[in-house]
C-alpha positions in Angstrom: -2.3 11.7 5.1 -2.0 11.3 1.4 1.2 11.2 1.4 1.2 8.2 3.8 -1.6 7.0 1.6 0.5 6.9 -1.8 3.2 5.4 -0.2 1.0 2.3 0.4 -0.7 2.4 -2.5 2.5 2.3 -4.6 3.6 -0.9 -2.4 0.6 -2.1 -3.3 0.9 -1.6 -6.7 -1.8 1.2 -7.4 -1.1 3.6 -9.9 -1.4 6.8 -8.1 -1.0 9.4 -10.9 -3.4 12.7 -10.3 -6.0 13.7 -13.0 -5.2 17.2 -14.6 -7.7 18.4 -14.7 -9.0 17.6 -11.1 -5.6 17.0 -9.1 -7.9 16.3 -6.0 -9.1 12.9 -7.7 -6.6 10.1 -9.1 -6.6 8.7 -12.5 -7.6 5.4 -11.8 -10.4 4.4 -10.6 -9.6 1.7 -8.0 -7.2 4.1 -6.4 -9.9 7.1 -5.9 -11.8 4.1 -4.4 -9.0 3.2 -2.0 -8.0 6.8 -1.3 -11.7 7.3 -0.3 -11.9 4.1 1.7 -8.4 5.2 3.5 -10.0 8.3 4.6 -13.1 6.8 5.9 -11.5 4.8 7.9 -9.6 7.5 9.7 -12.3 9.4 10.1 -14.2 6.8 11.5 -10.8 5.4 14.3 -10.4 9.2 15.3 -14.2 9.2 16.4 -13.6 6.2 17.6 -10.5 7.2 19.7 -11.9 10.4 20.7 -14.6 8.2 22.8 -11.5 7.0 24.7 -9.2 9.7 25.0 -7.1 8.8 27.8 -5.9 5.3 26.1 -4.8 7.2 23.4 -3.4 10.4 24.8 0.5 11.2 24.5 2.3 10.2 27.5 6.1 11.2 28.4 6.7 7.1 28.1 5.0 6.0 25.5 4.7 2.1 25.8 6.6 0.2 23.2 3.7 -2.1 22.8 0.2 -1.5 22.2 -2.1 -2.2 25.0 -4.8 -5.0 24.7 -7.7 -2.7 25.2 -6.2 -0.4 22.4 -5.9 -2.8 19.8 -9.4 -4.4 20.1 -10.3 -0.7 19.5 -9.0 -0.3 16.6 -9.1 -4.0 15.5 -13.4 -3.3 16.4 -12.7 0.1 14.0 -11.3 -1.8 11.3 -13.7 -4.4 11.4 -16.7 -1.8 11.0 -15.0 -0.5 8.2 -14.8 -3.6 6.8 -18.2 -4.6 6.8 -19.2 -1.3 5.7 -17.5 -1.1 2.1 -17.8 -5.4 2.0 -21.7 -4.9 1.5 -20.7 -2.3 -0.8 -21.7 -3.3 -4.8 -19.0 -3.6 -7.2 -20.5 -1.5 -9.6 -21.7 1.1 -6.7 -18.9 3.5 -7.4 -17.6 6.7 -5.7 -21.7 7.1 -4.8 -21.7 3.7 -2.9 -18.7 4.4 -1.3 -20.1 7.9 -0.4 -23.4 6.4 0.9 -21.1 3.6 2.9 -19.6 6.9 4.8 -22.9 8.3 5.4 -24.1 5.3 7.2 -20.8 4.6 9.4 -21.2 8.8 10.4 -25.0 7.9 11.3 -24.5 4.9 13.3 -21.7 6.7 15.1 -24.2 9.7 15.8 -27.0 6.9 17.2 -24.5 5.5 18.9 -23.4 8.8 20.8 -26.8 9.9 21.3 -27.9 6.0 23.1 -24.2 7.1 25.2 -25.9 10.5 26.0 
């Protein structure tokens, strides 16, 4: 996942050199934000996908396109994501963007439990 994550930072043109002395976090801030952006949005489309299992389940013939259905999923995913970090202060930081997660997990957990 990082790796695929570097890859389009550095198309982007993000610098995505490590700190030494935390190699987990990168040296620049904006990218740390992305990185921690990137992951909440994966998180959040494979909740999102395990509520719909058999759309997105391997199949011997896997169509070349994407389905209709599947790609308002994950065009509804991105969206919420979207939202999420677009309310999000510019001078929040990594605890904004933390708090942003938080509240994307708990409206997925009310959203199970209204399911249930």
């Amino acid at each position: 996942m990082r790796q695929a994550f570097e890859a389009w930072a550095q198309r982007d043109g993000h610098i995505v050199r490590r700190r030494e002395d935390k190699p987990e976090e990168y040296l620049v801030y904006e990218t740390q934000r992305r990185w921690l952006i990137w992951q909440a949005a994966l998180a959040h489309g494979q909740k999102t996908a395990a509520e719909v299992p058999q759309k997105f389940a391997p199949s011997e013939n896997p169509p070349q396109k994407m389905q209709a259905d599947e790609a308002s999923v994950r065009n509804r995913v991105l969206n919420e994501v979207l939202d999420a970090f677009s309310e999000l202060d510019d001078n929040a930081g990594v605890e904004g963007i933390v708090k942003v997660i938080q509240n994307l997990k708990k409206k997925h957990r009310a959203a199970a439990e209204e399911k249930a």
